[in-house]
C-alpha positions in Angstrom: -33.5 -5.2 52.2 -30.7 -3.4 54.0 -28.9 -1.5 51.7 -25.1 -0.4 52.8 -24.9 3.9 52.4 -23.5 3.6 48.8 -25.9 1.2 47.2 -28.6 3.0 49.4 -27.4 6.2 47.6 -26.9 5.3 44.3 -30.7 3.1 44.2 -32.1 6.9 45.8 -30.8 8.8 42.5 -32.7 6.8 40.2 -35.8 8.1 39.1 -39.1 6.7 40.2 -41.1 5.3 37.8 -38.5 4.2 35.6 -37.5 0.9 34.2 -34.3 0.1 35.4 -31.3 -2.1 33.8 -28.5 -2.7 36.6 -25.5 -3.5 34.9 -23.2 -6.1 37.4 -26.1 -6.3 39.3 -24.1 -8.9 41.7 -26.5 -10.0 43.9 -29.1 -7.9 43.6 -29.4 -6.2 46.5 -29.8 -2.9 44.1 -32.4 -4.4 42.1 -34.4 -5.8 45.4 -34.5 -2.2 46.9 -35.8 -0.4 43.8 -38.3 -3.3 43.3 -39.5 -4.0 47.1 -40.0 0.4 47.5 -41.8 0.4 44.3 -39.2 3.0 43.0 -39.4 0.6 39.8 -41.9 -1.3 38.4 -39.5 -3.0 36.3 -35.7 -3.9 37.0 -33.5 -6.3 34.4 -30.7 -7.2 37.0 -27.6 -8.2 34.9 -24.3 -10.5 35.5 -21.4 -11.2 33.4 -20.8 -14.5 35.8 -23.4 -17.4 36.6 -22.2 -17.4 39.7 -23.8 -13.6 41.3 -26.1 -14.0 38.8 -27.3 -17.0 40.6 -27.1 -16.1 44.0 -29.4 -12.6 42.4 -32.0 -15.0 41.2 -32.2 -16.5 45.0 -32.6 -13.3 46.4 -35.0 -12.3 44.2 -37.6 -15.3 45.1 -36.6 -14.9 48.4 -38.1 -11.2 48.7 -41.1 -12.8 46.3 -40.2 -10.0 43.5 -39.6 -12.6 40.4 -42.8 -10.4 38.7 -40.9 -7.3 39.2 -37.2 -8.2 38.3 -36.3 -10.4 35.2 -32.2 -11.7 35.6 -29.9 -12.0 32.6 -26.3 -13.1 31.8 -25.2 -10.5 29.9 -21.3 -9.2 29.2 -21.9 -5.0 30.2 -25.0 -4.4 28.2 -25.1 -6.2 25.5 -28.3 -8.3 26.2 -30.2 -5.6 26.8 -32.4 -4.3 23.7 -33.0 -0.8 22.9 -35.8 0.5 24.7 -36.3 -1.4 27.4 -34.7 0.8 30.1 -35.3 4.1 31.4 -32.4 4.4 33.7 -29.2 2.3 33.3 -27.2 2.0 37.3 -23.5 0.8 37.6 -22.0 0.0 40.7 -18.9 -0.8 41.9 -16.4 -0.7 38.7 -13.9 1.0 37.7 -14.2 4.0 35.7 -12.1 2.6 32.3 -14.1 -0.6 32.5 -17.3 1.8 32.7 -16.4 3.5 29.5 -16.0 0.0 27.9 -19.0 -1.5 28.5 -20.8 2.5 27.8 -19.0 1.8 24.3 -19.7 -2.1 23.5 -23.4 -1.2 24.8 -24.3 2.3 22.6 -26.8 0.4 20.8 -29.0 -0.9 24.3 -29.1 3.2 25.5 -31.1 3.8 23.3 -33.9 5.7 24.8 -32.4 5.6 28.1 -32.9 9.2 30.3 -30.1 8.5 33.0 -27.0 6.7 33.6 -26.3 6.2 37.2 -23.0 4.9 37.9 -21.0 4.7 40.7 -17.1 4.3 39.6 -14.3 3.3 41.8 -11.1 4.3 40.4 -10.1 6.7 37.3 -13.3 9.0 37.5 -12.3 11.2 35.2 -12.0 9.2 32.4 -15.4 8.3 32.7 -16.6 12.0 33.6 -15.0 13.1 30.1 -16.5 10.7 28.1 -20.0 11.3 29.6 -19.6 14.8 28.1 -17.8 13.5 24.7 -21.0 11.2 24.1 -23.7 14.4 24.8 -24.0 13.4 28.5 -24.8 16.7 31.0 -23.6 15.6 34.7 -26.1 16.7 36.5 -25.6 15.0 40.0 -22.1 14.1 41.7 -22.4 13.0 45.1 -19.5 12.0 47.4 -20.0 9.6 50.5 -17.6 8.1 53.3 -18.3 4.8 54.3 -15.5 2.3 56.0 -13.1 4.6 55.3 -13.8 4.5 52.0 -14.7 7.3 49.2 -17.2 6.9 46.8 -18.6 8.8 44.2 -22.2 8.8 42.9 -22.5 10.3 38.9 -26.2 10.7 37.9 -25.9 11.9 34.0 -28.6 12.7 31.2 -28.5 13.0 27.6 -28.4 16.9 26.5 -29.1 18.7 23.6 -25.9 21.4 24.1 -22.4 20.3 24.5 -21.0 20.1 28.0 -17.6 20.7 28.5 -15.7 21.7 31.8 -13.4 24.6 31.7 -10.9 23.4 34.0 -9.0 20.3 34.3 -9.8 20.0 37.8 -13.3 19.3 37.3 -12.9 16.4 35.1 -10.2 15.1 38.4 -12.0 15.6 41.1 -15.4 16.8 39.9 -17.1 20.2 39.2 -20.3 19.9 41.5 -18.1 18.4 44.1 -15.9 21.4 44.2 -18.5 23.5 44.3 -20.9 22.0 46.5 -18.7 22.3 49.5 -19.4 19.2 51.2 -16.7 18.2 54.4 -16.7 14.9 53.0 -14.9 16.3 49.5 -12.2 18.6 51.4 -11.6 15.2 53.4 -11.3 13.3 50.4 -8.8 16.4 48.8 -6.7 16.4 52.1 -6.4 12.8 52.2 -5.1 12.6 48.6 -2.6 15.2 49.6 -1.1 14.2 52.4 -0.4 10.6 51.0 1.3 12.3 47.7 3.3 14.3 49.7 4.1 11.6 51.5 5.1 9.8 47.8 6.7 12.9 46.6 9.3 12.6 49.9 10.3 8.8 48.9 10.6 9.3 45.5 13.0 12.7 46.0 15.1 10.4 48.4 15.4 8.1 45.4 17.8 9.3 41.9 16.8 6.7 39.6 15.2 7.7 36.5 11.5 6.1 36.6 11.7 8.0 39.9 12.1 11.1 38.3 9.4 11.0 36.4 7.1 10.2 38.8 7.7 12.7 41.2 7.4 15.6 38.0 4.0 13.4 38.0 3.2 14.0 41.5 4.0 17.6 41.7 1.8 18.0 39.4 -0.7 16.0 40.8 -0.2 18.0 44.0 -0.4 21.2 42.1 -4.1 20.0 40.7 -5.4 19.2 44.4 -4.3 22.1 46.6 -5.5 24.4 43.2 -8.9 22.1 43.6 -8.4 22.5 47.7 -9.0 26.5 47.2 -12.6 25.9 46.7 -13.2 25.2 50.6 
């Protein structure tokens, strides 16, 4: 099973050994890796719709791994019962929907050691309520891949409470900053030049949702060149 960077990435972060639930498991490509490198002896690959859910259970014959990974249609993680995962993986939502189905699931993480999730949109939402709920972040990757940006989160349960100091980190991600990586001053630069760019339209423009909107970006802009000062 060839895996695309990001799914290759987020299916390397989980740890082996563990039984795995993948939440919006799509097609299971996720799943199929963890299963076919014997990362996992166990993987419940979950779908909110028949349809991926489906095509999953056709893959999963397919690579002759129907002993290693049970399919279920379940809404977030609501079929799964307590116990039966070590390490929970989302891929490929957003982060607000993340948080939902984090929050209509409590009871099913029971007794799970990691949450890998890769979010697509409005990280840090879901990076501040991995600390409100006694998560520690303790992996944040960032990749490039068709142009695209993507964030990895690995998280585990911790016994102190975690908190960032700086509003920055929750926006764009503490171990990002201060990892260094190209790929996250990229990112940074890319977001700046394209709300500078929305900062110039909206000061050409006097109408009163405009106004508010470029206070917005300015201080948006303000967050990434004061996050831009770590490279």
């Amino acid at each position: 099973m060839q895996l695309s960077n990001r799914l290759k990435t987020v299916a390397d972060i989980v740890t082996k050994g563990n039984r795995v639930a993948d939440v919006g498991c799509d097609h299971a490509y996720i799943a199929i890796h963890l299963a076919e490198n014997n990362i996992a002896p166990k993987v419940i690959a979950m779908d909110v719709n028949k349809g991926p859910l489906s095509k999953a259970q056709d893959n999963i014959a397919l690579w002759g791994l129907t002993d290693k990974i049970e399919t279920r249609l379940s809404d977030g993680l609501l079929k799964l019962r307590p116990g039966e995962a070590d390490s929970i993986v989302i891929a490929g939502m957003g982060g607000a929907l993340m948080v939902k189905i984090l929050k209509e699931g409590e009871k099913s993480l029971a007794g799970v050691k990691e949450l890998i999730l890769q979010p697509q949109s409005e990280i840090f939402l879901l990076r501040r309520y991995l600390h409100e709920k006694g998560y520690e972040i303790e992996t944040e990757k960032m990749l490039k891949e068709d142009e695209k940006f993507y964030v990895i989160i690995k998280a585990v349960k911790s016994k102190s409470t975690k908190t960032y100091e700086k509003e920055i980190f929750y926006l764009y991600g503490k171990l990002l900053l201060e990892g260094g990586e190209p790929v996250v001053k990229e990112y940074l630069e890319r977001e700046k030049r394209l709300k500078v760019q929305v900062k110039e339209v909206l000061a050409e423009s006097a109408s009163m949702g405009s106004t508010r909107r470029l206070e917005e970006i300015r201080e948006e802009l303000l967050s990434v060149e004061e996050a831009l000062k770590y490279f």
